[in-house]
C-alpha positions as CSV (number, residue, x, y, z in Angstrom):
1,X,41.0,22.4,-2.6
2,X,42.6,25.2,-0.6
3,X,45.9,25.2,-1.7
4,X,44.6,25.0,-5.8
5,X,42.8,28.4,-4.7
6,X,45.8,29.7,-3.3
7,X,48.0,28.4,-6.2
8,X,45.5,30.0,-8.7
9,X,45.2,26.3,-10.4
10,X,41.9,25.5,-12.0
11,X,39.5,23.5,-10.4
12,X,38.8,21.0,-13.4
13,X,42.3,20.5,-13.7
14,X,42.7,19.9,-10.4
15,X,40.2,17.6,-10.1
16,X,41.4,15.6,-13.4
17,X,45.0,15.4,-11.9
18,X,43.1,14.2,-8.5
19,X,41.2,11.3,-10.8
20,X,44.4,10.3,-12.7
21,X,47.4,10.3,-9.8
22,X,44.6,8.3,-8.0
23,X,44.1,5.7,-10.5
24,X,47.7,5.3,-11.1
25,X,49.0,5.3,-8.1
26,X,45.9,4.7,-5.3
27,X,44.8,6.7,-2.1
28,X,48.0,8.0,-0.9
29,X,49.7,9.6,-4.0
30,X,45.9,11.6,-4.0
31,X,47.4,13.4,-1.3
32,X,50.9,14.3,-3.5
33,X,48.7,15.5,-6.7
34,X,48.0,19.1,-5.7
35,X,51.7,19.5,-5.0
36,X,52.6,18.1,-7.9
37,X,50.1,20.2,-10.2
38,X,51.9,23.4,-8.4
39,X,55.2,22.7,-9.4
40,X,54.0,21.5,-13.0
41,X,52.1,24.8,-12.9
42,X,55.3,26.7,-11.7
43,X,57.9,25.1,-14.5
44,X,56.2,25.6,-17.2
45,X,55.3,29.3,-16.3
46,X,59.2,29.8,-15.8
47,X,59.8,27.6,-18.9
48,X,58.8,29.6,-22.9
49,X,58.4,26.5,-24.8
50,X,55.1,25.3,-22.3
51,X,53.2,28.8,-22.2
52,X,50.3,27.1,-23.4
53,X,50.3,24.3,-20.4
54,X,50.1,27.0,-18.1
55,X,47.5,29.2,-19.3
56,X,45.5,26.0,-19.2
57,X,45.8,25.1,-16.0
58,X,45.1,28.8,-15.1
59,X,42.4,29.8,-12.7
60,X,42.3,32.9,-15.2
């Protein structure tokens, strides 16, 4: 929950990505899917075409 405050990720995306990297993948890869929403977060700010996919997972 910390580092999706720090990263500025929103918190019901967070916890979506938490519910689905879970159910594919079990327990461990739970541990992965906050890193993984970052660097998702941080391509498709650097990235024109996804603009949209960013400002949705946004804290503002």
């Amino acid at each position: 929950m910390l580092m999706g405050i720090v990263a500025g990720i929103n918190g019901v995306a967070l916890f979506v990505s938490l519910l689905f990297w879970g159910w594919l993948w079990g327990l461990i890869d739970t541990l992965v899917a906050v890193p993984i929403m970052m660097i998702v977060k941080t391509a498709c700010e650097c990235i024109d075409e996804p603009q949209g996919v960013s400002e949705l997972l946004s804290e503002k």
